[in-house]
N, C-alpha and C positions, 0 to 999 in steps of 0.2 A: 633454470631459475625463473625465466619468463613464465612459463608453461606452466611451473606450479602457485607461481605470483597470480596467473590469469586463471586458476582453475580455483583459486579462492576466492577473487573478484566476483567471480561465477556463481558461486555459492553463497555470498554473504548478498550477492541482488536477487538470487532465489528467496531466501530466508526476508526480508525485505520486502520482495513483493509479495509472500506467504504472510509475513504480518500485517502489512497491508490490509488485504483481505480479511483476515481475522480480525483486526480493528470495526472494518466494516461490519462483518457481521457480530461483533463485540457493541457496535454504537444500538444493534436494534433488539440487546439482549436487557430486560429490565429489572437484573441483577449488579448491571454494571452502576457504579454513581453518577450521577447530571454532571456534574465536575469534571469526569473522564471525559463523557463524552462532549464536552464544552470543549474541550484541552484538541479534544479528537477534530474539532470541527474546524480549530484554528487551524490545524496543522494542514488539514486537508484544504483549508481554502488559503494559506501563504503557499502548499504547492501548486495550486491552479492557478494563483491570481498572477495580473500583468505584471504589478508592482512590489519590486524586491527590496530587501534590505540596500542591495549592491546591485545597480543597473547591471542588465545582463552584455552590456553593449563595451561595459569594460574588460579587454581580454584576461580570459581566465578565470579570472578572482570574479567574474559576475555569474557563472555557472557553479563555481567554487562555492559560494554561500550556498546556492543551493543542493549540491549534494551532501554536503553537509549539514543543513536545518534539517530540511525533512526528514534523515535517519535520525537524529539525533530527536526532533519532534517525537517521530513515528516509537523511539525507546523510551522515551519519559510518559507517554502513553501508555503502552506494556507496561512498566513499571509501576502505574497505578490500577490497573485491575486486576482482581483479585488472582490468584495461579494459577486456581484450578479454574476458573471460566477460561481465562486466557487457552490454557491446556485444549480445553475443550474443540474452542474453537479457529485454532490452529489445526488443529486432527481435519476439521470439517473445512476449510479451507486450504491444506492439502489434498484431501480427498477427492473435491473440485479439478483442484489443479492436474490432476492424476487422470480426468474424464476426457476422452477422445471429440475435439470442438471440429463441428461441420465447417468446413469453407464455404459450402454452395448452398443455395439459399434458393428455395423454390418457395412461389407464390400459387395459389390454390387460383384454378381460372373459375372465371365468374360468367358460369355460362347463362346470367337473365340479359344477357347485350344483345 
């Protein structure tokens, strides 16, 4: 019961941060309405901002607003752009996601020192 409880949990924060992502590249498609992406930018700045509905400081229920808004934000967004752009760029934001990311990080040496 756990196991298939948490292999959904797993799944529905995939799909989450896949639409995520498609939002973002949904805000810099100029098919989408100013409206959406108004909507898009709220949502994106009550998840980064310090200031909550519900101080985060009160146990539970101050984390609780927010895993709650922000899906719930991030669906009323999808909901307003059109299917097929959405479609779209879901695919390309999987696609991404699907790309093997370097962990190490070389800098080019600067040999005029």
């Amino acid at each position: 019961m756990k196991g298939r409880m948490a292999g959904k949990l797993k799944t529905w924060a995939r799909s989450v941060k896949r639409d995520a992502h498609a939002l973002y590249l949904a805000a810099k498609d100029t098919r989408v309405p100013w409206y959406t992406k108004a909507l898009a930018v709220c949502v994106a700045g009550y998840a980064l901002s310090p200031i909550d509905l519900i101080p985060d400081f009160i146990p539970v229920i101050g984390y609780l607003d927010d895993a709650i808004l922000v899906p719930l934000g991030i669906l009323a967004v999808v909901k307003l752009i059109p299917p097929a752009i959405m479609a779209e760029h879901r695919a390309a934001a999987a696609l991404a996601a699907e790309r093997p990311v370097s962990r190490l990080v070389f800098r080019p040496r600067n040999n005029l020192a």
